[in-house]
C-alpha positions, -999 to +999 in steps of 0.1 A: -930+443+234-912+431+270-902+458+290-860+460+305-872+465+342-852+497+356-817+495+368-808+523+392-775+512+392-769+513+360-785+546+358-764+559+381-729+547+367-739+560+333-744+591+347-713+596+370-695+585+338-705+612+318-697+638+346-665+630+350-661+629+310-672+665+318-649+676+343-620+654+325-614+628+352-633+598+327-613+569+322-597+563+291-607+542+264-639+523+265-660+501+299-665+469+296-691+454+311-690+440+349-712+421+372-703+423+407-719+403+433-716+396+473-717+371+497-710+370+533-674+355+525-662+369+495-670+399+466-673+377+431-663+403+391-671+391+364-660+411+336-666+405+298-633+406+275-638+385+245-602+379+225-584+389+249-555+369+264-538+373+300-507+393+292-536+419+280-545+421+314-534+438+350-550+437+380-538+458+411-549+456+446-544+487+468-563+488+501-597+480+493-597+491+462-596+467+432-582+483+399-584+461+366-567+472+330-566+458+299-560+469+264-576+455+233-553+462+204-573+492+179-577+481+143-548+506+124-549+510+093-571+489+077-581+487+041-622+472+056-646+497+060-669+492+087-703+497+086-710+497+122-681+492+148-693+488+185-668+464+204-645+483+226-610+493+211-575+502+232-574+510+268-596+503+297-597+510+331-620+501+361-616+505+399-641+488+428-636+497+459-652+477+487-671+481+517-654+448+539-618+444+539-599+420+512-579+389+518-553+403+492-534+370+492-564+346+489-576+365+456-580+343+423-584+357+386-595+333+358-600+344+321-618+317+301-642+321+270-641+359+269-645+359+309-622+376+336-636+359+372-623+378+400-630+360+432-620+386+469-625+365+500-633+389+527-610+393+559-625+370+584-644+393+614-623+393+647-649+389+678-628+405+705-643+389+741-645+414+767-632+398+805 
């Protein structure tokens, strides 16, 4: 049997979801799930949303903090009964803030095959000479 090796991080954000679940400040609906990686010129999401379309999507910069929304219509009424039901249903939420400021007008967002690619160029460094 292959081991998962251990993910802090994912520790961690399991965890801080379920205490604010406790204290009622949880987002609503369900998380999708979101890489996030970082390179000296930009921060790159990657966020998972099969079937979903781009008017099912927001995305709102304020600051440096990067809040993306979607909602996956629930099933209603239907006459199916499932036997086990694990994708995601209704509203999401998630909010990144970053470390480096964010070239708000340089950001792109592409959702292809199920994918939402968020690419954040970071604000160029300013080297102020002293004379």
């Amino acid at each position: 049997m292959e081991r998962m090796p251990w993910d802090p991080v994912r520790d961690l954000l399991t965890m801080q979801e379920r205490l604010e679940s406790l204290f009622g400040r949880a987002s609503p609906g369900w998380v999708p799930p979101v890489d996030l990686s970082e390179s000296p010129e930009r921060y790159l999401l990657t966020i998972e949303l099969p079937g979903f379309d781009r008017a099912n999507v927001s995305i709102d910069l304020e600051g440096q903090q990067l809040t993306v929304r979607g909602k996956r219509p629930g099933l209603g009424c239907c006459p199916e009964r499932y036997q086990q039901l694990e994708r995601g249903q209704g509203e999401f939420s998630r909010t990144f803030t970053f470390a480096a400021p964010i070239e708000g007008d340089a950001i792109t967002a592409d959702l292809a095959n199920g994918v939402l690619t968020i690419q954040l160029p970071k604000t160029p460094q300013r080297r102020i000479d002293v004379g």
